[in-house]
OpenMM code with the backbone's topology and positions (N, CA, C; nanometers):
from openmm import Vec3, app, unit

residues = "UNK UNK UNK UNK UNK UNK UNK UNK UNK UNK UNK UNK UNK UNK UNK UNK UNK UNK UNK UNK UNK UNK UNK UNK UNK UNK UNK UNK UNK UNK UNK UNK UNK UNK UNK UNK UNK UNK UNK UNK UNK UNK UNK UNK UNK UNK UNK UNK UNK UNK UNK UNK UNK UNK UNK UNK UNK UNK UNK UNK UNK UNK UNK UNK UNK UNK UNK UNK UNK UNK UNK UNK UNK UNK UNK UNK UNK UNK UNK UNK UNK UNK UNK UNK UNK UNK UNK UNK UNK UNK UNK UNK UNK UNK UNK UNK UNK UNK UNK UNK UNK UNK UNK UNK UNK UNK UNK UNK UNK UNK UNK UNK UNK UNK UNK UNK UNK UNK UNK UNK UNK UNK UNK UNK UNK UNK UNK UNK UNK UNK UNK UNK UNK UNK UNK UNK UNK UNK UNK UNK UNK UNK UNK UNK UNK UNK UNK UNK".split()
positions = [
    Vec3(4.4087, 11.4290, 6.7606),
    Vec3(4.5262, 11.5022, 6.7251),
    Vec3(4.6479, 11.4287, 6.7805),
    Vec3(4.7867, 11.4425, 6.7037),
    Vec3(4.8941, 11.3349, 6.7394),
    Vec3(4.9450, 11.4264, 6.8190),
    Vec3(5.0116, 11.3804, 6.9315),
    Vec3(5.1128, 11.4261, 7.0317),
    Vec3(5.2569, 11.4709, 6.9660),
    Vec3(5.2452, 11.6032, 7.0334),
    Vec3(5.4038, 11.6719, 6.9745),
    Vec3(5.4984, 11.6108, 7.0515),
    Vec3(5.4782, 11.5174, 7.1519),
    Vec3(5.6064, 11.4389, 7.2541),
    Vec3(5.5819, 11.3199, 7.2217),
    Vec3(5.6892, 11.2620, 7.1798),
    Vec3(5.6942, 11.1097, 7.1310),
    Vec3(5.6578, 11.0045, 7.3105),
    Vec3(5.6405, 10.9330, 7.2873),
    Vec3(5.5642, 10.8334, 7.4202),
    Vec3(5.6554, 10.7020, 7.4211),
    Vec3(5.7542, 10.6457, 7.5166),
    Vec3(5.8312, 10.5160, 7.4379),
    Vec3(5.7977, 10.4842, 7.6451),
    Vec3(5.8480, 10.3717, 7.6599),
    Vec3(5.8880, 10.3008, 7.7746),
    Vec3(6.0216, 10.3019, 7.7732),
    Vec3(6.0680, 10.3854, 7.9319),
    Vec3(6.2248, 10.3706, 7.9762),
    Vec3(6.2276, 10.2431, 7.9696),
    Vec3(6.3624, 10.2247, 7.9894),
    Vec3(6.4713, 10.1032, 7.9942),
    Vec3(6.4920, 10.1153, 8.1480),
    Vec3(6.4796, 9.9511, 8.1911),
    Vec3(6.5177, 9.9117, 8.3289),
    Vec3(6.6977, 10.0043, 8.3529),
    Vec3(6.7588, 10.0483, 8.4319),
    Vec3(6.8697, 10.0862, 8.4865),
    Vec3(6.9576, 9.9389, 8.5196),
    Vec3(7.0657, 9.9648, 8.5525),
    Vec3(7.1422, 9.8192, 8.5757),
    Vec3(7.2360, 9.9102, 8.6583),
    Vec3(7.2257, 9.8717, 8.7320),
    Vec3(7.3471, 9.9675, 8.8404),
    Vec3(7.4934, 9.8655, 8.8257),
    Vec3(7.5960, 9.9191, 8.7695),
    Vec3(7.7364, 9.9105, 8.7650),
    Vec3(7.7807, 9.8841, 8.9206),
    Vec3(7.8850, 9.8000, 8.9312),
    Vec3(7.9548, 9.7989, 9.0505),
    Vec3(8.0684, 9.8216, 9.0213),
    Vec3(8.1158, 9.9010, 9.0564),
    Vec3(8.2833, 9.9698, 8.9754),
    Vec3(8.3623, 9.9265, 9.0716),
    Vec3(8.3215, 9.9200, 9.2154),
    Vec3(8.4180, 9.9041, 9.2886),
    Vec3(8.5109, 9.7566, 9.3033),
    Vec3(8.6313, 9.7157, 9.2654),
    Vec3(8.7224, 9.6555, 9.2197),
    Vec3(8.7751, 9.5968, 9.3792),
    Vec3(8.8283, 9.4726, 9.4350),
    Vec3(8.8169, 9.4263, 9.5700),
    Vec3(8.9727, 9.4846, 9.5511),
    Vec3(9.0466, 9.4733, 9.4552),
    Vec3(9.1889, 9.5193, 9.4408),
    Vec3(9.1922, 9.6701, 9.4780),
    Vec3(9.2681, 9.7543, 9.5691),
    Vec3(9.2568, 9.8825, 9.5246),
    Vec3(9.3872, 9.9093, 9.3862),
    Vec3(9.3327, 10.0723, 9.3715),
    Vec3(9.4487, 10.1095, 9.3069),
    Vec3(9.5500, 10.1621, 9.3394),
    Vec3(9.6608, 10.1142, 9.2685),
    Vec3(9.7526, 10.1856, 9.2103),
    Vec3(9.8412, 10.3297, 9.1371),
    Vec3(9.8165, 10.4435, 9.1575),
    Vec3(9.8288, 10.5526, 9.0718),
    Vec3(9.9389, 10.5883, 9.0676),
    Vec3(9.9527, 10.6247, 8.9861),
    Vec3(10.1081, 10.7078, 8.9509),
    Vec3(10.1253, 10.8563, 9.0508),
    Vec3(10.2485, 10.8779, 9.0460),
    Vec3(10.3183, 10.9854, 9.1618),
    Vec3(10.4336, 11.0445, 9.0850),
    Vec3(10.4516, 11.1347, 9.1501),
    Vec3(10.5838, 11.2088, 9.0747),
    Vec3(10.6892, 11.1196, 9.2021),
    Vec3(10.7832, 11.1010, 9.0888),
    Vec3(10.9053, 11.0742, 9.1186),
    Vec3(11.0160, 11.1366, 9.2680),
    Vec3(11.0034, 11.0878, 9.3572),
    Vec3(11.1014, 11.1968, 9.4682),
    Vec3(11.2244, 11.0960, 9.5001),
    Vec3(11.2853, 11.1698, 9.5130),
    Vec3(11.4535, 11.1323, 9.5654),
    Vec3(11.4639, 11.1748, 9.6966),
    Vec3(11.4622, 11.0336, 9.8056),
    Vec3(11.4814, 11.0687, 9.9219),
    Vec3(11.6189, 11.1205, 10.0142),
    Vec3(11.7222, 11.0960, 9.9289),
    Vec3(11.8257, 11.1232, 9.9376),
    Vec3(11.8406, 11.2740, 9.9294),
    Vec3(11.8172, 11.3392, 9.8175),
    Vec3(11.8567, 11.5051, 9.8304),
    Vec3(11.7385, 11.5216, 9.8695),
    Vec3(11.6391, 11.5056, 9.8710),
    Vec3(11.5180, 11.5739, 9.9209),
    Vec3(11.4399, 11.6487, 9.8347),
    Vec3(11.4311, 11.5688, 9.7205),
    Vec3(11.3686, 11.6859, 9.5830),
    Vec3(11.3019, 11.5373, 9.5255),
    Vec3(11.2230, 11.6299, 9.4667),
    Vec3(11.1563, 11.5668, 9.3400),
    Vec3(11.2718, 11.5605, 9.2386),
    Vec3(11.2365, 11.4261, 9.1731),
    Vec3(11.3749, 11.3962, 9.0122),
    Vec3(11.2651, 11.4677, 8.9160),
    Vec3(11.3954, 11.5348, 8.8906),
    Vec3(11.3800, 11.6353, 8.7285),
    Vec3(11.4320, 11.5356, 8.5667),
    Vec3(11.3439, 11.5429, 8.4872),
    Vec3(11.3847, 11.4648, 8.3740),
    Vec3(11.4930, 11.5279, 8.2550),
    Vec3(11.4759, 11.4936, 8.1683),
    Vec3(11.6069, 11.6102, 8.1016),
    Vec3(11.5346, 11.7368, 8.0323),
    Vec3(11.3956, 11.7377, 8.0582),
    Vec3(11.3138, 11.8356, 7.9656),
    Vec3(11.2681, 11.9541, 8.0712),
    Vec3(11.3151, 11.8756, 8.2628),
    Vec3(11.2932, 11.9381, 8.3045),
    Vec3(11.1883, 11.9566, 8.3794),
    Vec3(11.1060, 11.8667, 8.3171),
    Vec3(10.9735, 11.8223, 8.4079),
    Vec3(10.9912, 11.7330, 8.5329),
    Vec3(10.8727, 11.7331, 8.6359),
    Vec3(10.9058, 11.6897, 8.7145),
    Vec3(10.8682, 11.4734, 8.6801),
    Vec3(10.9704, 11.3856, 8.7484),
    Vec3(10.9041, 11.2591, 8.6823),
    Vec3(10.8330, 11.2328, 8.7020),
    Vec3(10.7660, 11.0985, 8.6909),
    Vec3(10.6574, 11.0314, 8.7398),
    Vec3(10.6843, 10.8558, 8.7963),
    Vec3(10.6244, 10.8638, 8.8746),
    Vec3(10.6585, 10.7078, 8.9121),
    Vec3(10.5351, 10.6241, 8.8827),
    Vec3(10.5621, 10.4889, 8.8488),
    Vec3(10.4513, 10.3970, 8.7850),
    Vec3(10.3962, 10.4081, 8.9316),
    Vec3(10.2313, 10.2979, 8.9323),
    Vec3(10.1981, 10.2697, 9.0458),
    Vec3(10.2592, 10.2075, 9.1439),
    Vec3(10.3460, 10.1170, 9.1346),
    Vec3(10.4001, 10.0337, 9.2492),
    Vec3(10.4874, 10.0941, 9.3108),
    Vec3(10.5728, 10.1600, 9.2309),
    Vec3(10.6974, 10.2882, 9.2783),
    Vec3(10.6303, 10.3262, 9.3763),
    Vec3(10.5413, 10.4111, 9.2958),
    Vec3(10.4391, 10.5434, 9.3626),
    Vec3(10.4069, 10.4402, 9.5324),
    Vec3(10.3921, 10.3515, 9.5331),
    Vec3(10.3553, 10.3080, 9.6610),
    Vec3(10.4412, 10.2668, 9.7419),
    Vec3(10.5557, 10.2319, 9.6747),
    Vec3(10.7023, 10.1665, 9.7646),
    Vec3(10.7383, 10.2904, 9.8159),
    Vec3(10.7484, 10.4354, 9.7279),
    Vec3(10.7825, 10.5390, 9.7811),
    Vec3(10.7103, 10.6365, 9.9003),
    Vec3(10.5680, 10.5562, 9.8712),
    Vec3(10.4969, 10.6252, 10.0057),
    Vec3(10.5372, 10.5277, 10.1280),
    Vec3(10.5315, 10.4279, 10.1325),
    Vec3(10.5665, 10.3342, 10.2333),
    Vec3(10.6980, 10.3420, 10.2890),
    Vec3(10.8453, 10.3979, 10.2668),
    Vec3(10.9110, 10.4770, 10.2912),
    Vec3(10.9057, 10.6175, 10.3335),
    Vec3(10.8430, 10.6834, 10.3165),
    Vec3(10.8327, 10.8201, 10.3545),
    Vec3(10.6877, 10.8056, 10.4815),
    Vec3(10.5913, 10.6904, 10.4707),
    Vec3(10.5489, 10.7147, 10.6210),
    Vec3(10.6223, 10.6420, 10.7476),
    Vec3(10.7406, 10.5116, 10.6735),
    Vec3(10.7907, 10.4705, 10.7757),
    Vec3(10.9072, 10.6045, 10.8498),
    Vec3(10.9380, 10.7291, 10.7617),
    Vec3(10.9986, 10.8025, 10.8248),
    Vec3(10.9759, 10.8932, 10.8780),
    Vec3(10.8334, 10.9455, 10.8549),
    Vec3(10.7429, 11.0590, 10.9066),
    Vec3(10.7070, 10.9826, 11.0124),
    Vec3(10.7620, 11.1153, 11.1586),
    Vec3(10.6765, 11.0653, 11.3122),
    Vec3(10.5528, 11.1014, 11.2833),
    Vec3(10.4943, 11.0324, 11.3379),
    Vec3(10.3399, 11.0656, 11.3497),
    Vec3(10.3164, 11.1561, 11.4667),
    Vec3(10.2328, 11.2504, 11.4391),
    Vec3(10.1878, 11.3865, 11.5441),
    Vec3(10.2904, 11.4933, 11.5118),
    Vec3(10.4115, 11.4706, 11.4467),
    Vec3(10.4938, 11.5479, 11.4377),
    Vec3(10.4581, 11.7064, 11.3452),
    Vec3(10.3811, 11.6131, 11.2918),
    Vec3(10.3366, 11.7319, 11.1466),
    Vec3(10.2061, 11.7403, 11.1210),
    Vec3(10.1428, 11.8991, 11.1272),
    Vec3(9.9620, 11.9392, 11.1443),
    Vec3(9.9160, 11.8684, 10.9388),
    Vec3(10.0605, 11.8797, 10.8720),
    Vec3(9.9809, 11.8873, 10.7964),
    Vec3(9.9237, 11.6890, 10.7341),
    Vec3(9.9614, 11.6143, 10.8165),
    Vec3(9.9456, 11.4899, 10.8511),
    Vec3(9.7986, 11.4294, 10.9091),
    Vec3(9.7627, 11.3603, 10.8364),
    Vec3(9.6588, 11.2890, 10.9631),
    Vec3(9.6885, 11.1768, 11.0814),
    Vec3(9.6337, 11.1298, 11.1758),
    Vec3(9.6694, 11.0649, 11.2963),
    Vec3(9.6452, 10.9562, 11.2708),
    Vec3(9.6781, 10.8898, 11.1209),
    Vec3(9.6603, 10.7681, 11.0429),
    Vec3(9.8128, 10.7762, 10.9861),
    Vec3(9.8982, 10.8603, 10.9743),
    Vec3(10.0151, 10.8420, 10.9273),
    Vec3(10.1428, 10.8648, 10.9533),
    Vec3(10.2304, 10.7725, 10.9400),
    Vec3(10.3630, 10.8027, 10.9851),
    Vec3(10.3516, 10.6707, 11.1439),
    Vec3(10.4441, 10.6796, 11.1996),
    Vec3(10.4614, 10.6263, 11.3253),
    Vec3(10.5843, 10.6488, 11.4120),
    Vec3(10.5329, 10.5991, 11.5637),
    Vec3(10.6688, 10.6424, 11.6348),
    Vec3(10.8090, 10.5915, 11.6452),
    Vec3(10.8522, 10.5704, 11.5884),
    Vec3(11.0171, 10.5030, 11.5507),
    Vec3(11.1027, 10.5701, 11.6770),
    Vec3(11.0610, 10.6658, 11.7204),
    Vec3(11.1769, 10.7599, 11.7780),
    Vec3(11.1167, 10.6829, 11.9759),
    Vec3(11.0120, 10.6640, 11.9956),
    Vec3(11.0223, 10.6015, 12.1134),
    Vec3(11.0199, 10.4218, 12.0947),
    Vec3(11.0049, 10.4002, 11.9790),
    Vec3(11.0706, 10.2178, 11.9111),
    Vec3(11.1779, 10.2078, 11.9859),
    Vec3(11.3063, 10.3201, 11.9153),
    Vec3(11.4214, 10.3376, 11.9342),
    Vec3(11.4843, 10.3413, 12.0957),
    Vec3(11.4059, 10.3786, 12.1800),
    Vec3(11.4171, 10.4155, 12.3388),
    Vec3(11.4269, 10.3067, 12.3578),
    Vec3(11.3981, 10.1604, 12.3108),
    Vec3(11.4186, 10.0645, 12.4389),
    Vec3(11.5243, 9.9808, 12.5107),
    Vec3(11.5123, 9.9349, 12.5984),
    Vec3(11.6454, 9.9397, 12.6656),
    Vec3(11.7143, 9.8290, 12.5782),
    Vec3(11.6744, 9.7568, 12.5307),
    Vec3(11.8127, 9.6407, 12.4756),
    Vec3(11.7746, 9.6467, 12.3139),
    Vec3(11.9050, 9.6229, 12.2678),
    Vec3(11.8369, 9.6112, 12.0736),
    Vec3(11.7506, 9.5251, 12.0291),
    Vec3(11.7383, 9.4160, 12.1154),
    Vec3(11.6300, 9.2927, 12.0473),
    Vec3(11.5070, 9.3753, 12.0885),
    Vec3(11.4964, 9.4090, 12.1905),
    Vec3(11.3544, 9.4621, 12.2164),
    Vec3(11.3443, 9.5846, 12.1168),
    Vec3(11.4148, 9.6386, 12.0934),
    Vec3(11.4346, 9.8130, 12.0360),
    Vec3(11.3923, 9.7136, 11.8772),
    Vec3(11.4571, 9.6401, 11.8358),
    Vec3(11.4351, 9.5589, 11.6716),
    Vec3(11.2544, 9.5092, 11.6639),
    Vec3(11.2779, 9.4316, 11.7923),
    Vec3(11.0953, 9.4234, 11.7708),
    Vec3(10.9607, 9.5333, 11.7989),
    Vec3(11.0251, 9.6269, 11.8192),
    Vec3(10.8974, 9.7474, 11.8339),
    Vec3(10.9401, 9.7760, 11.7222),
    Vec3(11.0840, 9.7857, 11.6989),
    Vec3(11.0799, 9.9492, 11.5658),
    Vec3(10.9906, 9.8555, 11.3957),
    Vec3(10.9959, 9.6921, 11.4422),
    Vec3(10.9247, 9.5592, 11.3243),
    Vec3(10.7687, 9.6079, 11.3324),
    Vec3(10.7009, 9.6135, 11.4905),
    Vec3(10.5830, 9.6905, 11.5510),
    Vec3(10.5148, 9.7307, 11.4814),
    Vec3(10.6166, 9.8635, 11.4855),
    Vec3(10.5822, 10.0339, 11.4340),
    Vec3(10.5683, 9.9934, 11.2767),
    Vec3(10.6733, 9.9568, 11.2287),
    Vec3(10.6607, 9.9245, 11.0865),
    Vec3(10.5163, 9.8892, 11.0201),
    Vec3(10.5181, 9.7917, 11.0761),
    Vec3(10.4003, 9.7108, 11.0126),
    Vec3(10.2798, 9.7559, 11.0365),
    Vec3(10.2493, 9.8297, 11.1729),
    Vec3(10.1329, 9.9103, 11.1895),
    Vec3(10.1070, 10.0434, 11.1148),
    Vec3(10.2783, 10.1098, 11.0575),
    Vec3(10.2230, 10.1914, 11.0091),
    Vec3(10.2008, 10.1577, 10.8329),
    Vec3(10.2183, 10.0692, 10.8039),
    Vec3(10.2454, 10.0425, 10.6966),
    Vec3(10.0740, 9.9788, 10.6773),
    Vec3(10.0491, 9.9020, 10.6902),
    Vec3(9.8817, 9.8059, 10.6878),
    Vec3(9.7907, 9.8958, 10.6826),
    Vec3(9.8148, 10.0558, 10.7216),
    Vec3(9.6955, 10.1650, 10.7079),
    Vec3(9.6725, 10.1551, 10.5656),
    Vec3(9.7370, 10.1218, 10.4894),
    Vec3(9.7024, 10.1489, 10.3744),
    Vec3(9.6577, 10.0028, 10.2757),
    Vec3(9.5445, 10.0173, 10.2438),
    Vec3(9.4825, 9.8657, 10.2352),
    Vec3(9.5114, 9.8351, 10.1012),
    Vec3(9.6635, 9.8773, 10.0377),
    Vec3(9.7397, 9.8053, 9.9148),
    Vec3(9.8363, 9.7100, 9.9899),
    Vec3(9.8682, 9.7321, 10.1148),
    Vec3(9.9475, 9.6656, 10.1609),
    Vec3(9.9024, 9.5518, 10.2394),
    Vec3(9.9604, 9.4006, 10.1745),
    Vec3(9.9059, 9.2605, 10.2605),
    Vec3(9.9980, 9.2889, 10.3874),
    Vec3(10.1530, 9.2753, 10.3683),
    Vec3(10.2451, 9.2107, 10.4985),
    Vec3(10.3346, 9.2956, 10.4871),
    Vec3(10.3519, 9.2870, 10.6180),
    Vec3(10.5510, 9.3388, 10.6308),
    Vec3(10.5775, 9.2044, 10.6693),
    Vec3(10.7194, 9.1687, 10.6255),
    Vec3(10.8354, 9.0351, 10.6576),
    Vec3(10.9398, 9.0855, 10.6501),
    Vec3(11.0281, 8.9735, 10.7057),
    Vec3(11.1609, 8.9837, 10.6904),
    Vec3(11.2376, 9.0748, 10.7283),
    Vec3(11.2443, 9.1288, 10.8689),
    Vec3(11.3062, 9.2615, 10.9166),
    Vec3(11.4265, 9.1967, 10.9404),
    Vec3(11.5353, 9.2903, 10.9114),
    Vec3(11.6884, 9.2949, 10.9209),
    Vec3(11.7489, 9.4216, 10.9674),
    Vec3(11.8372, 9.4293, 11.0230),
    Vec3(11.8656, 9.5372, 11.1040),
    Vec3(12.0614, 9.5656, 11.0984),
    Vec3(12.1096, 9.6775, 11.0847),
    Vec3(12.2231, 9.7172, 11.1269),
    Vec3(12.2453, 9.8222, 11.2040),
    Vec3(12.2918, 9.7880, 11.2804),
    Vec3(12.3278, 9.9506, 11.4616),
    Vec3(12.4427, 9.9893, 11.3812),
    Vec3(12.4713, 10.1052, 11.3947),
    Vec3(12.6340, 10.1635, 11.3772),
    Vec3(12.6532, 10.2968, 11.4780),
    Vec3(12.6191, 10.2632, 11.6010),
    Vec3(12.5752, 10.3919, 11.7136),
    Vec3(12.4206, 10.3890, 11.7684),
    Vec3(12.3823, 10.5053, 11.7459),
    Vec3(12.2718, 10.5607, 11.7873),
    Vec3(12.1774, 10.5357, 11.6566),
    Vec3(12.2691, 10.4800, 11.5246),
    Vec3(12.1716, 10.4951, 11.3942),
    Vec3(12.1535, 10.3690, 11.3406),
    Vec3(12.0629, 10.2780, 11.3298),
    Vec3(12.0121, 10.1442, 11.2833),
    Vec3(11.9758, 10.1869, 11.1404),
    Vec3(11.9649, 10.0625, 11.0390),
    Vec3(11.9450, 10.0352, 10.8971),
    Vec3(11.8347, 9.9460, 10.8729),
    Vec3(11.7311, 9.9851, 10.8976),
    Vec3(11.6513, 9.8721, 10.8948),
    Vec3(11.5695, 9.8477, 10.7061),
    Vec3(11.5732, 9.6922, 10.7297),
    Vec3(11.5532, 9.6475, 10.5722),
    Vec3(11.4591, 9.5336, 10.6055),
    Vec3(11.3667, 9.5457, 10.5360),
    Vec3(11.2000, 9.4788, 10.5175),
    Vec3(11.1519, 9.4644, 10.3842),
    Vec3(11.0633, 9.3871, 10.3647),
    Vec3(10.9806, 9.3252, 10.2970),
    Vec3(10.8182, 9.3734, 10.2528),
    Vec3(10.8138, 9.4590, 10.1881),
    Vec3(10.6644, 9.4653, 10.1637),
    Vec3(10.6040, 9.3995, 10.0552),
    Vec3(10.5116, 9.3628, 10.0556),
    Vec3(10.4005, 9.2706, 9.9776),
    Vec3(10.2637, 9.3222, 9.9812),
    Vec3(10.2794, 9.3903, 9.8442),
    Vec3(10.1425, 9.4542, 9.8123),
    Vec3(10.0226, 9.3650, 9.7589),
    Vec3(9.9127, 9.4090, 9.7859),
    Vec3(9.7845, 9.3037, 9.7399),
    Vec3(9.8073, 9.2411, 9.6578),
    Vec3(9.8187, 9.3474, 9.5349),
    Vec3(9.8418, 9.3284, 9.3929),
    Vec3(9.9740, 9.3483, 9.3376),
    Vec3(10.0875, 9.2766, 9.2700),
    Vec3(10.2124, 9.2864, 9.2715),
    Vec3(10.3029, 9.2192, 9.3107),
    Vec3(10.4271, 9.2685, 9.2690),
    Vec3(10.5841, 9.2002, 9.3282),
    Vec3(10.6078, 9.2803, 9.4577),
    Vec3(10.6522, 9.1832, 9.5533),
    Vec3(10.6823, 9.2336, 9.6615),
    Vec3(10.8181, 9.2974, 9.6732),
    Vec3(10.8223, 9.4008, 9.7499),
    Vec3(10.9463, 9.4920, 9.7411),
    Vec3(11.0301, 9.5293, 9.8342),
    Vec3(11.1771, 9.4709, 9.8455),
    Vec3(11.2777, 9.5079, 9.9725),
    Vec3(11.2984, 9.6629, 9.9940),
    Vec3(11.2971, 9.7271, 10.0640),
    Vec3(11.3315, 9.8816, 10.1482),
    Vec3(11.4102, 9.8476, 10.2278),
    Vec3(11.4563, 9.9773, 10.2489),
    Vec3(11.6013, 10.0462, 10.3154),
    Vec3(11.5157, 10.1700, 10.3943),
    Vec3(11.5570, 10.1656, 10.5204),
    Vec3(11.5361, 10.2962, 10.5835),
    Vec3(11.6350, 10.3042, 10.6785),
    Vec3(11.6831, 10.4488, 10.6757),
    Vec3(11.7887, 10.4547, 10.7819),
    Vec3(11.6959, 10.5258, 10.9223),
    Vec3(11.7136, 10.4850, 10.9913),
    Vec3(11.6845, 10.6060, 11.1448),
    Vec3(11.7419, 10.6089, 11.1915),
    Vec3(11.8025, 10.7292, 11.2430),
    Vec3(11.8924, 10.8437, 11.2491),
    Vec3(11.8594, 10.8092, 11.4199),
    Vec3(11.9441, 10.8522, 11.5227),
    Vec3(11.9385, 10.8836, 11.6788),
    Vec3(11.8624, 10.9409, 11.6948),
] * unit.nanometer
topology = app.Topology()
chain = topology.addChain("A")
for resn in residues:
    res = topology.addResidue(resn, chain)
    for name in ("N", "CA", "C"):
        topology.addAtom(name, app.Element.getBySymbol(name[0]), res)
């Protein structure tokens, strides 16, 4: 009598390696660090930023987030700028706050280097302007102000 279940030989499996040595890139909504909002488009929606944005804009917002400051943070992000800032002379105060930068910045393994730190005092409040160079990509000048 013939079998009501057909009988074939599986196929060997080939296991995929998806994982890419590049990481990614993803898109982000759009924020304006200046007013402190997300950019609204004309329809009203909130924007979106390509991938590289999306990463220039995180790399700004952890160079300004203290780290420990905020529960809803992990102890991987942000850094201390505010005791950078304590040291007694500006060259020394320029090379910690370069430090801090770059340590907090390299947590994130899109990022090769920080270069090129430049600096303006106007008081208690420095302008610091750097160089990031992502794995993959054009490398991108930032602006961060810290405040006293």
């Amino acid at each position: 009598m013939p079998s009501l279940f057909p009988v074939f030989d599986a196929p060997e499996l080939v296991e995929e390696n998806r994982q890419s040595s590049a990481p990614a890139y993803r898109r982000s909504w759009l924020f304006d660090l200046e007013s402190g909002d997300f950019v609204i488009d004309g329809s009203g929606r909130v924007a979106e930023a390509d991938g590289l944005n999306a990463w220039a804009q995180w790399c700004i917002k952890a160079v300004m987030t203290e780290r420990f400051a905020f529960l809803s943070y992990g102890p991987n992000y942000g850094g201390e700028l505010r005791e950078a800032k304590r040291q007694p002379t500006k060259k020394a105060a320029e090379a910690e706050i370069a430090r801090t930068i770059t340590e907090t910045l390299l947590v994130d393994p899109r990022t090769e280097t920080v270069r090129d730190f430049a600096y303006v005092w106007r008081g208690d409040e420095v302008m610091v302007s750097f160089t990031i160079v992502p794995v993959v990509g054009d490398s991108r000048r930032l602006e961060v102000r810290l405040n006293g």
